[in-house]
C-alpha positions, -999 to 999 in steps of 0.1 A, spaced: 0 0 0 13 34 -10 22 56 18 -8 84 22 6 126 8 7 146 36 -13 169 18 -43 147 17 -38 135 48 -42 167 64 -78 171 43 -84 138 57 -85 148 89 -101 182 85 -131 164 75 -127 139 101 -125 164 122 -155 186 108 -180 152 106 -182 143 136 -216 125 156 -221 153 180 -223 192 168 -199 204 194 -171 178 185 -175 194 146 -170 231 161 -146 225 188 -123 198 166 -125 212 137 -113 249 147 -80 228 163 -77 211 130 -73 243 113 -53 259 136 -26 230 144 -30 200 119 -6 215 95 19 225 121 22 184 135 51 156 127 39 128 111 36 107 150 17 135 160 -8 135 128 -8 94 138 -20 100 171 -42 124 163 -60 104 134 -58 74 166 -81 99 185 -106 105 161 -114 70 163 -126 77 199 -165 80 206 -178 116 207 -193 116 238 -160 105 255 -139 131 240 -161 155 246 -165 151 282 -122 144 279 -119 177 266 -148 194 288 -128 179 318 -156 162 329 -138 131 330 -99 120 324 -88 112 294 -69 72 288 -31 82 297 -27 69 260 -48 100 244 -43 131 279 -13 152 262 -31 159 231 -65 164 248 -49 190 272 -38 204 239 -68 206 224 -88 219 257 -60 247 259 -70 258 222 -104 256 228 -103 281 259 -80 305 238 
């Protein structure tokens, strides 16, 4: 399998980002997708793409802080929960 362009990996995950189940998860991840996809390493963009396979209604309430986040997933949620409060 051919390895993915960044470039289309990056619109891959805006749209991930933008479709999500909940309307909140759309505004709140994709105005952090916009703001800091392009800026990631390629481990970074892994992770990330990782998270979006998380429910919505956990990573809201992750990012919220209504509940931890899995150890696996808590540096890029703090990251995204100090973007969203900028």
């Amino acid at each position: 399998m051919a390895e993915e362009l960044l470039e289309h990996r990056l619109k891959r995950l805006k749209m991930r980002s933008m479709r999500r189940g909940i309307k909140e998860m759309d505004l709140i991840l994709s105005a952090f997708a916009d703001a800091e996809l392009a800026r990631m390493d390629s481990s970074t963009l892994e992770h990330y793409d990782a998270l979006l396979d998380e429910n919505d209604q956990d990573l809201y309430r992750w990012v919220t802080g209504q509940d931890n986040a899995p150890e696996k997933f808590s540096g890029l949620i703090s990251v995204i929960a100090k973007a969203l409060h900028r």
